[in-house]
N, C-alpha and C positions, 0 to 999 in steps of 0.2 A: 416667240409667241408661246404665251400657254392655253391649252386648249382643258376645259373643263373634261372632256372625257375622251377616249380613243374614237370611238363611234361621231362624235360631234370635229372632232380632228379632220375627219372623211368626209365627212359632209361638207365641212368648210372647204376643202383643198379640191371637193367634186363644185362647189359654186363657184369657187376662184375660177375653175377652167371654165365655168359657162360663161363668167366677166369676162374673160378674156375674148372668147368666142362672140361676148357680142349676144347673148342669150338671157345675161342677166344684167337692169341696169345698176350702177352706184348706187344707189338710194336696195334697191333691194339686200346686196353685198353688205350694203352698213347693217342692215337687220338681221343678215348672218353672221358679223361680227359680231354685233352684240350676244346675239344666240350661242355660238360657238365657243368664246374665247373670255376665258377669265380677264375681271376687270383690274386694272393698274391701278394697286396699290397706290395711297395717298402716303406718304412719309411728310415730319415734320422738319422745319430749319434745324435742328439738331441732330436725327435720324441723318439727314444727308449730308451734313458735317461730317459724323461717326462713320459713314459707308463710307466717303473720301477719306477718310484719314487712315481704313485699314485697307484701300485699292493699292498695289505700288504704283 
């Protein structure tokens, strides 16, 4: 996971432990995901050809 900033890194990893606790529901957690954490890269059919072809 990449998180947009160190400060937002904490905040996320202080919400995860109140999911888990049961403090905070799914639906909220998904709006600190989003908040949090850099969005995943769209690559094309070729882009992902080229990344396989230099992985060993």
């Amino acid at each position: 996971m990449k998180y947009k900033s160190r400060l937002l890194e904490e905040i996320h990893e202080t919400a995860r432990d109140l999911n888990e606790l049961g403090f905070i529901d799914k639906h909220a957690m998904n709006r600190y995901d989003a908040l949090c954490m850099e969005p995943v890269p769209s690559y094309s059919p070729e882009q992902i050809s080229t990344l396989r072809d230099r992985t060993p």
